[in-house]
VOPAGU-2260 file (C-alpha; in pm, 1 decimal, decimal comma):
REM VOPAGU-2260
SITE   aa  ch    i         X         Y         Z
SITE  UNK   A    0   10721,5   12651,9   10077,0
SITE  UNK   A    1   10902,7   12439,3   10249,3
SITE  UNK   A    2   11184,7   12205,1   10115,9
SITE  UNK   A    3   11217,7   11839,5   10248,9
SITE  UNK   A    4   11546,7   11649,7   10076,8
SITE  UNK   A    5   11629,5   11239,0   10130,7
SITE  UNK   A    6   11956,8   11148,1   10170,4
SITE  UNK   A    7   11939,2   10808,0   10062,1
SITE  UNK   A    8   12154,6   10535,1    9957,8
SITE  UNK   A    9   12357,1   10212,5   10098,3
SITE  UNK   A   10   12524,6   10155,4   10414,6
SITE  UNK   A   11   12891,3   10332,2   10430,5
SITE  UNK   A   12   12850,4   10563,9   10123,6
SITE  UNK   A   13   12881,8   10889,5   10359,6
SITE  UNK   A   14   12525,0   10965,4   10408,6
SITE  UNK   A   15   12591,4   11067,3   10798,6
SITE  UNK   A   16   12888,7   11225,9   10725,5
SITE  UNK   A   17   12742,2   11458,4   10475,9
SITE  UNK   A   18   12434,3   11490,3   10647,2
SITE  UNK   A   19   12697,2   11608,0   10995,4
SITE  UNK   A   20   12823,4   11835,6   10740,8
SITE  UNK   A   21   12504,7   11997,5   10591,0
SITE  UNK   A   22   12359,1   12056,3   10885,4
SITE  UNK   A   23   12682,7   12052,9   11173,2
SITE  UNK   A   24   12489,7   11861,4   11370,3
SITE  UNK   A   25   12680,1   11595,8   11570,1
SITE  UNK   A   26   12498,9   11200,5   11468,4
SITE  UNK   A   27   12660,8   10900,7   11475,7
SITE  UNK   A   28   12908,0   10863,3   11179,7
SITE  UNK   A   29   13055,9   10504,5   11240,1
SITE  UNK   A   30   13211,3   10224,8   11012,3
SITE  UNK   A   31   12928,8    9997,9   11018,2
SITE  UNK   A   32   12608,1    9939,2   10850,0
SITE  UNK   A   33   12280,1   10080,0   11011,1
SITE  UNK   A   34   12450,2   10349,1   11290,9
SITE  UNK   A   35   12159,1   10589,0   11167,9
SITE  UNK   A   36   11858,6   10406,8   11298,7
SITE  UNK   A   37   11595,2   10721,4   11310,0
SITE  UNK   A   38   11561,9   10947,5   11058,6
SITE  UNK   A   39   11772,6   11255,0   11143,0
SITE  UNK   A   40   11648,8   11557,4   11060,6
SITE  UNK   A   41   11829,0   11894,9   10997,0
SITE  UNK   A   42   11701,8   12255,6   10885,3
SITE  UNK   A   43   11946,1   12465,8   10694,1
SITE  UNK   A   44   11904,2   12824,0   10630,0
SITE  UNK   A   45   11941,4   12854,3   10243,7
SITE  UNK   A   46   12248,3   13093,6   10145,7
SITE  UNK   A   47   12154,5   13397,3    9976,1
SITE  UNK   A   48   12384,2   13701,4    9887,2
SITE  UNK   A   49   12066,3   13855,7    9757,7
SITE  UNK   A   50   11874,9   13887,5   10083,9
SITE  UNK   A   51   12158,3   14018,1   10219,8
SITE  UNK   A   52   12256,0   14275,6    9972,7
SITE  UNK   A   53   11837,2   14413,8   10027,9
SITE  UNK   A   54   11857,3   14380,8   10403,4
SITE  UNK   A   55   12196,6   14590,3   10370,5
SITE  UNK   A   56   12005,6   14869,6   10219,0
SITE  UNK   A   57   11702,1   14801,6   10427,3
SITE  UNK   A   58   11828,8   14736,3   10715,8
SITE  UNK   A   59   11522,4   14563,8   10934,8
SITE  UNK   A   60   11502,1   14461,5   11245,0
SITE  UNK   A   61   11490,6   14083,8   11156,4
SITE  UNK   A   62   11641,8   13909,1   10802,6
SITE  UNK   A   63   11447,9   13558,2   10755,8
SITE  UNK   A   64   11622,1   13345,9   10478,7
SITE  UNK   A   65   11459,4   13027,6   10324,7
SITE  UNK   A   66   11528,7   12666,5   10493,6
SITE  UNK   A   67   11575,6   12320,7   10357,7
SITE  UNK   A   68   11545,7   12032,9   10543,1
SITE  UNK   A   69   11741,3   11743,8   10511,5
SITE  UNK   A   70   11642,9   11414,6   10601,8
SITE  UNK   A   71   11919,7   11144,0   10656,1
SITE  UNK   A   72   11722,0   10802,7   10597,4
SITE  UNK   A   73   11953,5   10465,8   10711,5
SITE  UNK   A   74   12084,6   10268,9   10476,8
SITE  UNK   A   75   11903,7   10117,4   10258,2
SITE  UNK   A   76   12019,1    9707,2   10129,6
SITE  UNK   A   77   11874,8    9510,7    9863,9
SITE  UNK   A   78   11569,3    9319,3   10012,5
SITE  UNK   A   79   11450,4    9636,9   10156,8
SITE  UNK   A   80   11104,0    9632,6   10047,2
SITE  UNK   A   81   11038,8    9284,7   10155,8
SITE  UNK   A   82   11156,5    9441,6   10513,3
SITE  UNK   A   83   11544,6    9334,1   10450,0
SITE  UNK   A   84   11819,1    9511,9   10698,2
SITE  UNK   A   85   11543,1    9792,0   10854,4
SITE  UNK   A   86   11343,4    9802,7   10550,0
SITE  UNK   A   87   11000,9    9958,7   10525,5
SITE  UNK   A   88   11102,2   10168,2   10796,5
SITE  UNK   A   89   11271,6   10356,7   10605,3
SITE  UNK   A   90   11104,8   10374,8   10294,8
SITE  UNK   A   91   10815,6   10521,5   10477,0
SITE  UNK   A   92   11002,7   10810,4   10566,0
SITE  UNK   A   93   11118,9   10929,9   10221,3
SITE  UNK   A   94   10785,9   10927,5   10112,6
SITE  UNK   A   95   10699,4   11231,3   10317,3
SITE  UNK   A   96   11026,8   11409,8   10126,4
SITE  UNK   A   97   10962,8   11656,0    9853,1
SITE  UNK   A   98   11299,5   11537,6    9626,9
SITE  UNK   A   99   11548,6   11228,0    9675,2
SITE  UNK   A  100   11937,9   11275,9    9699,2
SITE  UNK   A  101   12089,9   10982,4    9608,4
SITE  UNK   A  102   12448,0   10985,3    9750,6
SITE  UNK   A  103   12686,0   10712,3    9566,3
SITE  UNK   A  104   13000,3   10640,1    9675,2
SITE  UNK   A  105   13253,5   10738,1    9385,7
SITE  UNK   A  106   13561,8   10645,1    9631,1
SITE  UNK   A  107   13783,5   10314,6    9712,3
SITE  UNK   A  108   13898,5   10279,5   10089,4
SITE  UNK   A  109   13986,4    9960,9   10202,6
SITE  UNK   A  110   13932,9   10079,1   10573,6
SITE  UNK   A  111   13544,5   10175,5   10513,0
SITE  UNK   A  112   13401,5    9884,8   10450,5
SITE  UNK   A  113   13127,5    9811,3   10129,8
SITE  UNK   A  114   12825,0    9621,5   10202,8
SITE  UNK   A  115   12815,3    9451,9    9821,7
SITE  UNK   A  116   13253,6    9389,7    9900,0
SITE  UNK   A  117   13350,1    9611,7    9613,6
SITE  UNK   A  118   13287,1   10004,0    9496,1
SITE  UNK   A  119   13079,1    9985,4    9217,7
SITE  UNK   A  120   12818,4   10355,3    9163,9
SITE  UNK   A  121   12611,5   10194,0    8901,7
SITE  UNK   A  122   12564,9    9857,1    9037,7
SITE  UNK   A  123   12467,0   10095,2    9372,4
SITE  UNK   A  124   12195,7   10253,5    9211,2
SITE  UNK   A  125   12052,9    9967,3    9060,3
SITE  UNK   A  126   11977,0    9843,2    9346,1
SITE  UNK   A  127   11846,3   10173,4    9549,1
SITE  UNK   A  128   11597,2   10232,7    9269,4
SITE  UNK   A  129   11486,3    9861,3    9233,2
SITE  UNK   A  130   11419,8    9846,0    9645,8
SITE  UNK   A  131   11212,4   10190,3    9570,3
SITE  UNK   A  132   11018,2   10077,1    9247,6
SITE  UNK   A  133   10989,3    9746,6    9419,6
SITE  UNK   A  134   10794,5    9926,2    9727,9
SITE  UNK   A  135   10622,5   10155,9    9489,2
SITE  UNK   A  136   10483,6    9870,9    9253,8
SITE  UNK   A  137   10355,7    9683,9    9591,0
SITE  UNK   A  138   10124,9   10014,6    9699,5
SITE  UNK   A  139   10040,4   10041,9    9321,4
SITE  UNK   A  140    9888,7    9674,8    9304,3
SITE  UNK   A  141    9689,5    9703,2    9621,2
SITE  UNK   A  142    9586,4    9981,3    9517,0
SITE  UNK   A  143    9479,7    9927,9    9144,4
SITE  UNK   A  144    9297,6    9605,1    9279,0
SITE  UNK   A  145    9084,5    9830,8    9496,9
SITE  UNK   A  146    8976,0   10086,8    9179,6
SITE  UNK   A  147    8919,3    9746,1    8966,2
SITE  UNK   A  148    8705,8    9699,9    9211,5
SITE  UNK   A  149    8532,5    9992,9    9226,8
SITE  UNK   A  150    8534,3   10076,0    8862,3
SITE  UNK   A  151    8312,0    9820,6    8793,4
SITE  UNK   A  152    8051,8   10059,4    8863,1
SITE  UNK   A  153    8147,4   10261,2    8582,2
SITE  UNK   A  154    8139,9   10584,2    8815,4
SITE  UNK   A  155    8340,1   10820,2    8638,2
SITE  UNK   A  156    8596,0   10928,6    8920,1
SITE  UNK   A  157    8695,1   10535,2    9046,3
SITE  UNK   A  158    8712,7   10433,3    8655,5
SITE  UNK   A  159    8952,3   10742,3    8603,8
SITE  UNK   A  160    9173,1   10593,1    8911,3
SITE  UNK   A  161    9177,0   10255,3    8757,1
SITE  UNK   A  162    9294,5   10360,8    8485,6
SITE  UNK   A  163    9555,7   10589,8    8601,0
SITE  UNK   A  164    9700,9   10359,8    8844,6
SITE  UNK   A  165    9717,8   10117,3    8514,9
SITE  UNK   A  166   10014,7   10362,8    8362,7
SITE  UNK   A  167   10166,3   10345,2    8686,2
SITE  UNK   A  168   10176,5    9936,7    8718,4
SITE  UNK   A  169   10279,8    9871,4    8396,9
SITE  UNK   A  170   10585,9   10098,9    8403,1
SITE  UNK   A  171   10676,0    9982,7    8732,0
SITE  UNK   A  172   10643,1    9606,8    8666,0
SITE  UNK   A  173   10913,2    9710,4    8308,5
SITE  UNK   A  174   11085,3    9826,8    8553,3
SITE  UNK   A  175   11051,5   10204,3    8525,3
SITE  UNK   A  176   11025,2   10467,3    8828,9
SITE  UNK   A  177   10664,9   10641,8    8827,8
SITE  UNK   A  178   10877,4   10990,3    8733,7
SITE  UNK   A  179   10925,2   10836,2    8386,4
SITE  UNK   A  180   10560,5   10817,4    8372,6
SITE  UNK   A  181   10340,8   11122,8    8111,2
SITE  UNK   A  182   10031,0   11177,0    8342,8
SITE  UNK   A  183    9765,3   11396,6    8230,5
SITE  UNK   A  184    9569,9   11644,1    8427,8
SITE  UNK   A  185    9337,2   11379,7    8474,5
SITE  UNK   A  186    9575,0   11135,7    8612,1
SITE  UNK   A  187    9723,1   11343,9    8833,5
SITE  UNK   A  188    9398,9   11435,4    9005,2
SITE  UNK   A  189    9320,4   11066,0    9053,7
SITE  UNK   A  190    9628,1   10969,9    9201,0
SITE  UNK   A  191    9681,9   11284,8    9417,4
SITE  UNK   A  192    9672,5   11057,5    9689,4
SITE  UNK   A  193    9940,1   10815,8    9639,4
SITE  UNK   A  194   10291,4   10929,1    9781,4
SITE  UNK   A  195   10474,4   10727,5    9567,0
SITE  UNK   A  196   10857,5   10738,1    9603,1
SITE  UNK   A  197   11014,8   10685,6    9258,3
SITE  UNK   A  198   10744,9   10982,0    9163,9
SITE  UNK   A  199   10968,4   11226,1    9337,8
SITE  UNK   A  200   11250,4   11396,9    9163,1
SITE  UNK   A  201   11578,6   11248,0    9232,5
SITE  UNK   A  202   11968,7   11419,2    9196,6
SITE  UNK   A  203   12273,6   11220,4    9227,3
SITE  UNK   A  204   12565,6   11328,1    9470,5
SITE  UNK   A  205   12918,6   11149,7    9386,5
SITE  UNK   A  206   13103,9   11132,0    9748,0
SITE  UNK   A  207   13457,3   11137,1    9579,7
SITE  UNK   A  208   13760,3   11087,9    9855,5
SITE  UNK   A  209   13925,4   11407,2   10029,1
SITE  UNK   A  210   14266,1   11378,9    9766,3
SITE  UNK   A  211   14001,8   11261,4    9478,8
SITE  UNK   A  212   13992,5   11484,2    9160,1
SITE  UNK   A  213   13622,5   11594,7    9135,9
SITE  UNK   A  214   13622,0   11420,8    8806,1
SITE  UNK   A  215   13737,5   11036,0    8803,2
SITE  UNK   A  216   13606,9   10708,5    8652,7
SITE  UNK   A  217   13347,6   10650,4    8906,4
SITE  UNK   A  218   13211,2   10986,8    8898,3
SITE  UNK   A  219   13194,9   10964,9    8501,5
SITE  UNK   A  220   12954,5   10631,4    8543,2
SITE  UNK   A  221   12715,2   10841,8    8795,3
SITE  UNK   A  222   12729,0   11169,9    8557,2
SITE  UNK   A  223   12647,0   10965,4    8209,4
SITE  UNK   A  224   12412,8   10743,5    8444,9
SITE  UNK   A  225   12205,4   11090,6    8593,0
SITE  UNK   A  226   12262,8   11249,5    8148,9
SITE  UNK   A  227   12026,2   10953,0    8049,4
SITE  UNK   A  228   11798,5   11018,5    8303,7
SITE  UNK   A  229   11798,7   11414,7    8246,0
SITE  UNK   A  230   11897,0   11384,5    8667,9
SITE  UNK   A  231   12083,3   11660,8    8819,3
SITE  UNK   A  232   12421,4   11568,2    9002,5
SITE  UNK   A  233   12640,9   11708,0    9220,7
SITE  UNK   A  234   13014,6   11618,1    9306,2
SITE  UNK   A  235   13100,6   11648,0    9673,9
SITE  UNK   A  236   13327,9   11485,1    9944,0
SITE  UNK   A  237   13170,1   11418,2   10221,9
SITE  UNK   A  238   13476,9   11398,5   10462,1
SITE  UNK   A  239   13608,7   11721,8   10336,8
SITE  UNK   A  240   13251,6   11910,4   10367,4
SITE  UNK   A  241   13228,4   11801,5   10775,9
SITE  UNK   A  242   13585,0   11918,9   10825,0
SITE  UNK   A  243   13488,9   12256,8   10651,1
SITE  UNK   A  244   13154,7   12266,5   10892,3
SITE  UNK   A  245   13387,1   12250,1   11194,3
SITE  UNK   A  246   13561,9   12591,8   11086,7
SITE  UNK   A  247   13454,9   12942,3   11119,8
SITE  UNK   A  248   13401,5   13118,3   10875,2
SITE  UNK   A  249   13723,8   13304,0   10818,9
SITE  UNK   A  250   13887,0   12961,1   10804,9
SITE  UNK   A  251   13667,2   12836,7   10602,6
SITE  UNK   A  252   13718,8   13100,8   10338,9
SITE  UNK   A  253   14068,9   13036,4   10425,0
SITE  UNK   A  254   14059,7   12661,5   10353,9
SITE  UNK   A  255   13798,4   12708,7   10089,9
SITE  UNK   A  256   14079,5   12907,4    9909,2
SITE  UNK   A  257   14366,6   12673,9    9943,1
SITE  UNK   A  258   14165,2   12451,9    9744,9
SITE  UNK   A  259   14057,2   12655,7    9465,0
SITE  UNK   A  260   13702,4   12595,2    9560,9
SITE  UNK   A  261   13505,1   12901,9    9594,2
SITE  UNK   A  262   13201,3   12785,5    9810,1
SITE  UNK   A  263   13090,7   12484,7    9993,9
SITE  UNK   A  264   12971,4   12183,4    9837,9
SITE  UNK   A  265   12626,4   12257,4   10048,8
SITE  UNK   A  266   12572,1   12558,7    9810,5
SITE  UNK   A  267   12581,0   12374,7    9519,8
SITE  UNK   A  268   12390,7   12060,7    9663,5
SITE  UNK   A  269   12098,2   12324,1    9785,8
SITE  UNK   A  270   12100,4   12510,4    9403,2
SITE  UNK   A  271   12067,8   12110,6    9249,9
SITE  UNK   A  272   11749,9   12075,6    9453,9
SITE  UNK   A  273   11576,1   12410,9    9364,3
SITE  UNK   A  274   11639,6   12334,6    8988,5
SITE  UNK   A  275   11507,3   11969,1    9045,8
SITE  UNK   A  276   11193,1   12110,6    9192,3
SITE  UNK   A  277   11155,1   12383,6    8981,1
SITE  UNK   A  278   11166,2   12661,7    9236,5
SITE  UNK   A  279   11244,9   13024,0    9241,7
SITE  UNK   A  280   11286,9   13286,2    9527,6
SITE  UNK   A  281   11147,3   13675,1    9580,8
SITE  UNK   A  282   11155,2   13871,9    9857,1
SITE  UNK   A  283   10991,0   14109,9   10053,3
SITE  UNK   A  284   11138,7   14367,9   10271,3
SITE  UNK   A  285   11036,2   14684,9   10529,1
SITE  UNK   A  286   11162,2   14782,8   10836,2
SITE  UNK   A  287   11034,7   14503,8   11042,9
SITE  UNK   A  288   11172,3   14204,0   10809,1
SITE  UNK   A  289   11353,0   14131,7   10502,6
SITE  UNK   A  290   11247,7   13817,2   10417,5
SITE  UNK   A  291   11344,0   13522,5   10137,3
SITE  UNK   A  292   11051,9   13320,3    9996,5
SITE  UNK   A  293   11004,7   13020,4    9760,3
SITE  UNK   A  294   10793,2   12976,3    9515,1
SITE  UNK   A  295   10704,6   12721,8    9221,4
SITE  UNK   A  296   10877,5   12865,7    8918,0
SITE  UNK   A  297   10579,6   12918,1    8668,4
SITE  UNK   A  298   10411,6   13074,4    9032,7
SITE  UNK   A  299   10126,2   13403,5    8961,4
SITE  UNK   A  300   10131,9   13707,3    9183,9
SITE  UNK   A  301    9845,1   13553,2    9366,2
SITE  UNK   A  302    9995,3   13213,8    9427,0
SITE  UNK   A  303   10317,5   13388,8    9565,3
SITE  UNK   A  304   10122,8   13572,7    9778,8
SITE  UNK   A  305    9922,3   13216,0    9901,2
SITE  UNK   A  306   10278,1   13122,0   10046,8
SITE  UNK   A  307   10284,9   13399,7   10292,0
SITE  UNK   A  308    9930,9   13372,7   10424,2
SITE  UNK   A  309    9640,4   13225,1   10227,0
SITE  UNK   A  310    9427,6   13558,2   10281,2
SITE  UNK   A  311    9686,8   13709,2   10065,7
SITE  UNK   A  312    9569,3   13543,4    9813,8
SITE  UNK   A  313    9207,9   13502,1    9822,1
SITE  UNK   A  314    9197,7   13890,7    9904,9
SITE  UNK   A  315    9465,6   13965,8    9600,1
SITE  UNK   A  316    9437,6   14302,9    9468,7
SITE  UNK   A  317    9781,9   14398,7    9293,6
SITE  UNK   A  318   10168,8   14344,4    9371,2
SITE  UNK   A  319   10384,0   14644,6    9381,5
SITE  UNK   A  320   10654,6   14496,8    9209,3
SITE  UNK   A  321   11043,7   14604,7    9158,3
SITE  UNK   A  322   11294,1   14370,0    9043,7
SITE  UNK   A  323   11601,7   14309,9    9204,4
SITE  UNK   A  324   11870,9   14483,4    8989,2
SITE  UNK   A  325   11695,2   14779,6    8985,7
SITE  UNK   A  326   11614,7   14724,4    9391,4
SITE  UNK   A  327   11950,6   14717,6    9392,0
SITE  UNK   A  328   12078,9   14995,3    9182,0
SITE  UNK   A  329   11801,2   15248,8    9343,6
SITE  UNK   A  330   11896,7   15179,9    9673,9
SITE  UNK   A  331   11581,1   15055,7    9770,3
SITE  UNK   A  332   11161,3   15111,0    9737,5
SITE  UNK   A  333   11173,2   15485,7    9707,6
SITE  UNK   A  334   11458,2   15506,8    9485,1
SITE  UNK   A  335   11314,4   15260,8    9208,6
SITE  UNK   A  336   10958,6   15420,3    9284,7
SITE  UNK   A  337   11127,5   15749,9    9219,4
SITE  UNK   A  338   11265,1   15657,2    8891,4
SITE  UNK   A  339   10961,5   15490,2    8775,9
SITE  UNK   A  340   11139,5   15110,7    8831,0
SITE  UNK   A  341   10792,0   14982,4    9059,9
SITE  UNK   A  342   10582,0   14798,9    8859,0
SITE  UNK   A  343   10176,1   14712,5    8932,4
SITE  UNK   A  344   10118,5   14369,2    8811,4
SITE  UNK   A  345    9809,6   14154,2    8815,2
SITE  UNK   A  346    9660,4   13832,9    8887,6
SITE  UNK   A  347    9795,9   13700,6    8581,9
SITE  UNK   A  348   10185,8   13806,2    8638,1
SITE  UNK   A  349   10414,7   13561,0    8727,2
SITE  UNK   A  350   10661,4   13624,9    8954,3
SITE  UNK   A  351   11064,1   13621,5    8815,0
SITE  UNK   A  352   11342,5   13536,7    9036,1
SITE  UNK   A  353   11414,6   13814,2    9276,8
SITE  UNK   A  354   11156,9   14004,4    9277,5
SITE  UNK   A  355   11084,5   14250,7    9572,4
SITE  UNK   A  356   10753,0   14257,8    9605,3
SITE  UNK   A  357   10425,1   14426,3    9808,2
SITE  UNK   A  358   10088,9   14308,8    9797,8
SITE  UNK   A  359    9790,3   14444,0    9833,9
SITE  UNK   A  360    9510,2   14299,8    9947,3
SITE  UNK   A  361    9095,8   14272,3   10096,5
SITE  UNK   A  362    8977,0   14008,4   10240,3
């Protein structure tokens, strides 16, 4: 499956400039509000020292990693959902996002300016996830007026919607995101619909400054702020991240090094998201392709298989399974068959990170 990650936030927190770093592409990056006016859009390939280790042993003719895609959205001010600086604009693109990254700015520079005249994370959220909930409470009331409507019928279905959508507007109007709301199987099937924006997951990235410590003041508001929330967070500087992407990769090793940092903040930001969405890899590999896909954690054999083709898994017959380590340690599919390491599981198994799988199948 593909990944789809908003980089939200205000005007002049870094959003471009970590987006230019992500993805080394080359968008505007300027001191002034609003310089990203379309969404920009970059696909990353996903690091992975697993797929390479099994393409080492392999060795195919092509080696496909996973991809994220990263969606820089333009800053967002309060008044945004009543159509405020670009307003609705925007908002109507992170809807189509899988998870929100909500990039504060955890740094004071006098020379970059702040739209609210002073650097203050919490007071920055606040208002990002009011302009959301505001935008999400004014599709919710349309659309619970429409199922009031229609429930009056009593027809099972629209008085199930009615009711679900119910939850949703009374959190929303207290002031809570639709995440916070428990939704039963029932709910979610009458609401599948909706692409609500505080129903998404959401991780916090601190932009600290170049010289910062990773841990300061600031930072310590966003971390106790994304604690409460059980939020994931990651602590990055921007400005440091797109000088790193204009390096090779010996300096960057190099550089990496002279810092005591071990990997680029895009590694951790890209681990954040698949823990936020619950997602998991396995891999399959012959002499065509070694290739790196993602799946739901709690994902069955036959689901895994959907993600390749969806006649995988209507036609699922087994998986030939072998898990990495051993993968690893028998040098490959007729090693670990050899020593008994290659598993047949069902349509009932579910998959664990890793895994180098085969399936077999009849449609």
């Amino acid at each position: 499956m593909g990944i789809k990650c908003g980089i939200v936030g205000l005007p002049n927190v870094g959003k471009s400039t970590l987006f230019n770093a992500l993805t080394a592409s080359a968008i505007p990056a300027e001191n002034y509000p609003f310089c990203t006016i379309d969404p920009n859009v970059g696909v990353v390939t996903v690091p992975d020292p697993k797929l390479d280790a099994i393409a080492a042993i392999v060795k195919p003719e092509k080696v496909i990693p996973t991809v994220m895609e990263f969606v820089d959205i333009a800053g967002l001010v309060e008044g945004a959902s009543q159509g405020q600086g670009l307003g609705n604009q925007f908002l109507a693109h992170i809807r189509e996002t899988h998870a929100i990254a909500h990039l504060v700015r955890c740094f004071v520079n006098d020379d970059v300016v702040h739209v609210a005249g002073k650097v203050n994370p919490l007071h920055d959220i606040e208002i990002i996830d009011t302009e959301l909930m505001l935008a999400d409470l004014d599709t919710v009331q349309k659309s619970f007026q429409r199922a009031e409507r229609a429930a009056k019928t009593n027809e099972k279905v629209a008085v199930a919607r009615r009711d679900a959508l119910q939850k949703l507007l009374t959190a929303l109007e207290n002031g809570k995101p639709v995440r916070s709301v428990v939704l039963d199987e029932r709910d979610e099937e009458a609401l599948k619909d909706l692409q609500l924006i505080t129903a998404k997951p959401v991780m916090y990235i601190a932009n600290v400054a170049e010289d910062s410590p990773a841990e300061n003041p600031l930072v310590e508001q966003v971390r106790a702020h994304a604690a409460a929330q059980g939020a994931e967070i990651v602590v990055i500087s921007a400005a440091l991240e797109a000088e790193l992407a204009q390096l090779d990769e010996a300096e960057r090793a190099e550089f990496l090094s002279s810092l005591g940092l071990t990997e680029p903040g895009l590694h951790r930001v890209i681990r954040a998201a698949y823990r936020l969405l619950g997602l998991k890899t396995y891999y399959t590999a012959g002499p065509k392709e070694a290739r790196a896909w993602t799946v739901k954690r709690d994902a069955t054999a036959p689901q895994a298989a959907g993600v390749i083709h969806t006649d995988f898994e209507r036609g699922f017959i087994r998986a030939e399974v072998i898990g990495y380590d051993q993968f690893i340690a028998r040098r490959g599919e007729h090693g670990a068959r050899e020593a008994g390491e290659l598993r047949l599981e069902g349509k009932t198994y579910v998959v664990q990170e890793g895994d180098v799988i085969h399936f077999r199948f009849n449609v």
